[in-house]
N, C-alpha and C positions, 0 to 999 in steps of 0.2 A: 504494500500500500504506500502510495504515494501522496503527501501536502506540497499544496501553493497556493499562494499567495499575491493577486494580483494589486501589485502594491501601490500602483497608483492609483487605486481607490481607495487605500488604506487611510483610516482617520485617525491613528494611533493610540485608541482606545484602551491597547492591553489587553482587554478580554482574553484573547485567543493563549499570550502567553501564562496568563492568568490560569486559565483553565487546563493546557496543557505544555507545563512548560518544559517538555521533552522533545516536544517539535516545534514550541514557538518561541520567538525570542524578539525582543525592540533590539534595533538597529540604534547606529549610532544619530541615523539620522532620525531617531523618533518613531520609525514605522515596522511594523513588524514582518519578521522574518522567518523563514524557514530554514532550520540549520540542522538536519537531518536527509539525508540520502532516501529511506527507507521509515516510513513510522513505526516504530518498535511494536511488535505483536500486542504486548502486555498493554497499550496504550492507547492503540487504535478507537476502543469507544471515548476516551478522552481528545481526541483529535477531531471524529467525529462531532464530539459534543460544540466543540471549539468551532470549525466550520457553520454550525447550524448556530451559532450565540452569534456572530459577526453580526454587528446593528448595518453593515454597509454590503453583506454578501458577495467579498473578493477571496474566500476561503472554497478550493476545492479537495476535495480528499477521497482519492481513487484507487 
């Protein structure tokens, strides 16, 4: 399973790192990021979760 992050839609909210911060992380520029290759097994319904919370809906997770 794979995250991304279409970050110019991003509002820098946090949420996403908030909820899962195994796959999301704030950039230095304030917006968030994806800094995992693969979303770890163990973590996927939290990644999940993260995707569906986005108040702006630029989280995919496939």
């Amino acid at each position: 399973m794979k995250a991304m992050i279409d970050r110019d839609g991003c509002i820098g909210c946090e949420l996403c790192a908030t909820i899962c911060p195994d796959v999301f992380r704030m950039a230095d520029d304030g917006l968030a990021e994806v800094w995992v290759d693969e979303v770890p097994q163990d973590v996927e319904e939290e990644a999940i979760e993260a995707r569906d919370s986005c108040p702006v809906s630029v989280i995919d997770v496939e």
